[in-house]
N, C-alpha and C positions, 0 to 999 in steps of 0.2 A: 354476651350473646345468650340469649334465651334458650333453657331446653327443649321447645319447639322447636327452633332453626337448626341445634346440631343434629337431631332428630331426620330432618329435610335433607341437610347435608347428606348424612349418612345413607339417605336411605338412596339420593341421588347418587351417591358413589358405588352404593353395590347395586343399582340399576345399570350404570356406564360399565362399572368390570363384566358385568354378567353378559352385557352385548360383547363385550371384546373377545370373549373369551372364544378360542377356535373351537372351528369344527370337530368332530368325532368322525372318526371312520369303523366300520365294524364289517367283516367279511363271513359272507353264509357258501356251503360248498357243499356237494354231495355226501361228500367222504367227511364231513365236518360232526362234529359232538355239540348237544346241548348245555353240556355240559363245562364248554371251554370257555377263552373268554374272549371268542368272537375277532380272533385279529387274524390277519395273512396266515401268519402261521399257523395260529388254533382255531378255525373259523366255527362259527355255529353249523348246526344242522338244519335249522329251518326258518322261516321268514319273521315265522309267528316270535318265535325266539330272541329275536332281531331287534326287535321292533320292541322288547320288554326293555334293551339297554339303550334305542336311540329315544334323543332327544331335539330338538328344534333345529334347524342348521346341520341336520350330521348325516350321513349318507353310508346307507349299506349298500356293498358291491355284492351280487351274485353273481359269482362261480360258476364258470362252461361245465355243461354237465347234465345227467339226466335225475331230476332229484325225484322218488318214486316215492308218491303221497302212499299214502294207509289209514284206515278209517280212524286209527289212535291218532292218526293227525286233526282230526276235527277239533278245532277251537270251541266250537259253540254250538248247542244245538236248542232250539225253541222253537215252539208249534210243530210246523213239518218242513221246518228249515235244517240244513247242516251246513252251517259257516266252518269250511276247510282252514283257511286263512285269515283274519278276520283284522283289519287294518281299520283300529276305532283309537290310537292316537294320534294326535294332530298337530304338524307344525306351526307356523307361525307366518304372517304375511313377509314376504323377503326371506325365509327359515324355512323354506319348507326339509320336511324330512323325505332323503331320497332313497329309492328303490330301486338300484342301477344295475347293468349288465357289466363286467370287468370287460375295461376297454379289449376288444380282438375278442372277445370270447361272447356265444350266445348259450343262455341255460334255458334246461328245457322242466317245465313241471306237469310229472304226468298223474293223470289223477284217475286213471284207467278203473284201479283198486280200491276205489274209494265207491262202494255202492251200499250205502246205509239203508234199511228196509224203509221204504214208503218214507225216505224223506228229499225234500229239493235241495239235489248241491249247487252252493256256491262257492267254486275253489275259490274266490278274493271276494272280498266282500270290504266296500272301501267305507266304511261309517264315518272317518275321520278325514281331517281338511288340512289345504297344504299339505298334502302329498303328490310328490311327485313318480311314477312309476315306469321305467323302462329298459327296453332289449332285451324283452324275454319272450319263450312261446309257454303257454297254456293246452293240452292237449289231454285227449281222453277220458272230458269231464262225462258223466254218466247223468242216465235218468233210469229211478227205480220204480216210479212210479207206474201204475197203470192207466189209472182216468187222465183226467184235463191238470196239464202240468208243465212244468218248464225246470230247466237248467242254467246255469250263468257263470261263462268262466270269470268277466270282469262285472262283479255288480255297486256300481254308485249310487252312495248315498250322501257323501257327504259334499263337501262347497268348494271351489277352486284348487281339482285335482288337475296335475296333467298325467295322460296316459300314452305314453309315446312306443312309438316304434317293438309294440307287441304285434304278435302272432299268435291269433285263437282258431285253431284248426282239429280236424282229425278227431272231435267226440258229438256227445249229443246235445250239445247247449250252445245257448246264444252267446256271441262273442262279447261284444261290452255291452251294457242295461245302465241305464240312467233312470234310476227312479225317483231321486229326490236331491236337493243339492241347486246351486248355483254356481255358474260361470267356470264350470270344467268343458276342458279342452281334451275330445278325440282326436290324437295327431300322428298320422303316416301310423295306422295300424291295419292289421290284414285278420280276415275271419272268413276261414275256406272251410268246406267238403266237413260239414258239421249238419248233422241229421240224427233226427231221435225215431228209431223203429221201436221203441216200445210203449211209450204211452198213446193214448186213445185210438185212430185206427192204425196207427203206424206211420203215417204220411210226412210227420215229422214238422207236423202245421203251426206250434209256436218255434221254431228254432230260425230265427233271425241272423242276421251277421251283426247288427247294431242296431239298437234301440235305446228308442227317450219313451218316457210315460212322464215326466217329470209330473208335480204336486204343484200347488200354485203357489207362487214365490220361487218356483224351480229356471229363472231367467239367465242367461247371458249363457247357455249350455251349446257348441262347438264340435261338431266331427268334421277334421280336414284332413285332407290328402290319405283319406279312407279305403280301401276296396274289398270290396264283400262277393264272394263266389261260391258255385255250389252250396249254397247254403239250402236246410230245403223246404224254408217257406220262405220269404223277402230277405233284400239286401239291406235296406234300411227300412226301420217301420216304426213310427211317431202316432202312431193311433194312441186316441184315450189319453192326452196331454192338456194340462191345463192352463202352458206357457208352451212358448215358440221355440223351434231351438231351428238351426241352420245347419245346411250341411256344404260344405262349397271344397272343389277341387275332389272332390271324391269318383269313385269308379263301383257299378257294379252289374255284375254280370253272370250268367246262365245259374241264375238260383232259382228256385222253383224245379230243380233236376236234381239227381245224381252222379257224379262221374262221367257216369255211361250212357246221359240223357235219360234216363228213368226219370218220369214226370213224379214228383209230391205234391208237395204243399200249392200256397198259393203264386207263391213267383215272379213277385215284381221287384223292379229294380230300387226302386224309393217310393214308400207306401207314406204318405205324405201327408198325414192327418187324419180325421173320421173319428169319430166317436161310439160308435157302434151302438149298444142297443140302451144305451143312456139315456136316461128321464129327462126329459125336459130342463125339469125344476132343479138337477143337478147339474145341466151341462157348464162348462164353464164361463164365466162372462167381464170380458168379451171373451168370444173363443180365437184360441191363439190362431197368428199368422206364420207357416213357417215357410223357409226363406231354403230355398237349392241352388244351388246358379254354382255354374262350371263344373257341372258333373257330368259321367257318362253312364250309359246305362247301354248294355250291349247283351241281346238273345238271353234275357231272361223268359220267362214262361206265361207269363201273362203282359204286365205293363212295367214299360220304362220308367217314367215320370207318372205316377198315380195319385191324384188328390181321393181319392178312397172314402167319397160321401161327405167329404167334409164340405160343414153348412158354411165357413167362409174362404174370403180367398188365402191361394197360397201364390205365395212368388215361387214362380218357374224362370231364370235368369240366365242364360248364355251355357245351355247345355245338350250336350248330344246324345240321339238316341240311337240307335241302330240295331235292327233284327229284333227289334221285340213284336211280339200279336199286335197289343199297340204301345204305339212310340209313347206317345204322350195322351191318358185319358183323365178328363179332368171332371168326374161326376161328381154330383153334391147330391145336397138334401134340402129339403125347407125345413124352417126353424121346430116344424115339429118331429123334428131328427126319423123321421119315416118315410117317407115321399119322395124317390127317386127325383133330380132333375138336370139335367145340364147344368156345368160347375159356373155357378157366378161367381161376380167379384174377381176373377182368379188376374196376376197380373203374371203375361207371357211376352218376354221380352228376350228376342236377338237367340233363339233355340235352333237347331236344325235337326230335324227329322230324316234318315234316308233307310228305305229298304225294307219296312217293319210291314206286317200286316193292313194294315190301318195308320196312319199318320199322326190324325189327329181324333180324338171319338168326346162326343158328351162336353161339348163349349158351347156354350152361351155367349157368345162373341160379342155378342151388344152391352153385355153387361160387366164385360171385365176389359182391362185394357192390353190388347196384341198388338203386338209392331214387331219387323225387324225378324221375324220368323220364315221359316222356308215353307211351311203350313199357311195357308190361309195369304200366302204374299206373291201368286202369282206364279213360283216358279218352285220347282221341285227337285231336290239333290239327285245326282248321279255319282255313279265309281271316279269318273273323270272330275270333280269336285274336291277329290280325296287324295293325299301324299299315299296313302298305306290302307292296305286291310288286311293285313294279317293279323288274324284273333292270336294268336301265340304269344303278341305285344305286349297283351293285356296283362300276363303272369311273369314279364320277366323282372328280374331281381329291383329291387330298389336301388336310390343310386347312394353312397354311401352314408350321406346326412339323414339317411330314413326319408325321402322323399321321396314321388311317381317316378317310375324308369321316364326317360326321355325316347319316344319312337316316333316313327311317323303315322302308325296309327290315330287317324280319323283324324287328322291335322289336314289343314288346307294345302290344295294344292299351287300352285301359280295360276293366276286366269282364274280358281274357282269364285263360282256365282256368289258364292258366299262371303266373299272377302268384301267390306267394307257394305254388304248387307244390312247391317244393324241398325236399330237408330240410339243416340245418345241417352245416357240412364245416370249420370253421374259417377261413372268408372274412365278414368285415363281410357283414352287409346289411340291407336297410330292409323295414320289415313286420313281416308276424306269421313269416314263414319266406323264405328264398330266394325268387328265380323261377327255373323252367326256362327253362334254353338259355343263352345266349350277351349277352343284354343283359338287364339287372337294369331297370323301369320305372320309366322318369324317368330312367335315369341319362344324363349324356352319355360315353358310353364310345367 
């Protein structure tokens, strides 16, 4: 045999051991040292830590607990950024490296004390792919800035993360950001009562509950079973994107307020595209389509379902609105990104609107395709339509797999007009046709 082939062999056998070889576990805890060497017993002290000893396939558990960030915790600092956390290794397709909560226990990272002069914090900052990140809350991220500025407690950048079952609450930055990256999944995360009173007039007008801007090439990007509140400018907001991303199964509600209903920012429930004051000759092409459907959108401050000047259509798909100014506006632009006009192209299919200021505002109805909606079909939702309207529903606990509580809020009732409403769009369903809105009757969704 030729020393080529043993060469091949060889190299083939410490490829095959190297797959076999088990996973690694590595334990981070409040009370833990950098210094240890990361196990049950000695666990580290911080993520960043962590993350120097794991490798592809291997999973660090964090410790219940409240881990108290300090600006000596900064990983990285460049331009007028300060990466707190800064997660730039990457697993492997099937490998990914995890980032988990110790089953029964939730940890909490607070970043209250982390205010570095005039720079933007990013407590995680994900540059790296195949990871996976969950059962944690992020809280007290800050903004030190003054002018025009933003915060981020989950910021992606990298490609096929999952972000599960976090909690971004309680500071002044946007909950997860998607800036750049492919085919990461937002799954059963919550981003509440998070407002920035210091930069520009106070109003708290970039602080989102979740955002995509993605870059182009930025595709197959995923927020499910999401709910964004009190936030205090929009719940979801996809402006300035040069790829599509979807948001389905998601909830959001009285953003654009305070707590105590103090009006801020702008206030909608899913800000659903727009390009804002972008050149012509830069905008994207084509410009992306993004896709909502079975979400709810409930007494945020401006609009439920907002296509936000955006020059093409967006799918609006089997989603309920309720108590917002308007349910569902769908205003666009002409191609020379200036010129107000009633949203074309847009496709509205099988929605239900009840209660909101205005129902439907700024369609162009001729030019996009409606069916199967409670708007524009003749007949208009009532209380008696509805299982539940208790807003209380909206915040109770998740059920234990990190999924929406199950209530009867704004589920169909028996006999409502809405049941079997719809028209067919290529999704299963039970009946003689769809139902309008966001929960199909009977189903547990």
């Amino acid at each position: 045999m030729s020393r080529r082939c043993h060469l091949r062999i060889l190299a083939f056998c410490v490829g095959l051991f190297a797959t076999r070889l088990p996973a690694a576990e590595f334990h981070v805890a409040p009370h833990g040292s950098d210094d240890a060497p990361g196990t049950a017993a000695a666990p580290f002290a911080t993520v960043q830590r962590a993350q120097a000893a794991a490798a592809p396939g291997d999973t660090v558990f964090l410790r219940g607990g409240t881990y108290r960030l300090r600006e000596g915790d900064i990983a990285r600092t460049e331009r007028i950024f300060a990466y707190v956390t800064l997660l730039d290794k990457s697993g492997e397709p099937g490998r990914p490296i995890r980032y988990a909560a110790w089953p029964g226990e939730r940890p909490v990272f607070d970043f209250s004390a982390v205010k570095p002069a005039n720079r933007r914090v990013h407590a995680f900052r994900v540059t790296g792919s195949w990871l996976h990140l969950e059962g944690f809350d992020v809280v007290g991220v800050q903004v030190t800035i003054k002018g025009h500025t933003q915060s981020i407690c989950i910021d992606v950048q990298g490609s096929h993360n999952v972000i599960e079952r976090l909690s971004l609450r309680d500071g002044m930055a946007i909950g997860v950001w998607i800036g750049d990256g492919a085919h990461n999944l937002v799954l059963n995360c919550d981003a509440y009562r998070n407002h920035d009173p210091v930069s520009g007039d106070g109003r708290g007008g970039n602080v989102d509950g979740f955002g995509y801007h993605g870059r182009k090439g930025s595709v197959g990007n995923v927020f499910r079973g999401c709910r964004a509140w009190f936030n205090s400018d929009d719940g979801f907001d996809f402006i300035n994107s040069a790829e599509a991303v979807t948001a389905e199964e998601c909830w959001a509600f009285y953003n654009g307020y305070t707590p105590d209903f103090t009006p801020r920012a702008d206030g909608n429930g899913f800000k659903a595209g727009g390009h804002a004051g972008t050149p012509v000759e830069r905008l994207p092409a084509p410009i992306p389509r993004h896709v909502v459907r079975r979400s709810v959108a409930v007494r945020n401050k401006a609009n439920g379902f907002y296509a936000n000047h955006h020059l093409a259509g967006v799918d609006f798909i089997h989603n309920t609105a309720w108590r917002n100014r308007v349910n569902f506006n769908l205003l666009g632009r002409l191609e020379d990104n200036a010129t107000r006009v009633p949203g074309r192209g847009h496709r509205l299919l099988n929605n239900l609107g009840f209660a909101g200021g205005e129902e439907v505002a700024q369609l162009d109805a001729a030019t996009c395709t409606v069916a199967g909606n409670s708007f524009l079909g003749g007949w208009a939702a009532t209380a008696a339509d509805f299982a539940g309207l208790d807003e209380a529903d909206l915040t109770r606990p998740r059920r234990p797999n990190g999924e929406l509580p199950v209530t009867s809020l704004l589920r169909l009732a028996p006999g409502s007009r809405a049941i079997d409403a719809g028209v067919p769009w290529g999704e299963p369903f039970a009946g003689r046709a769809p139902d309008a809105g966001a929960f199909e009757a009977g189903a547990a969704r």
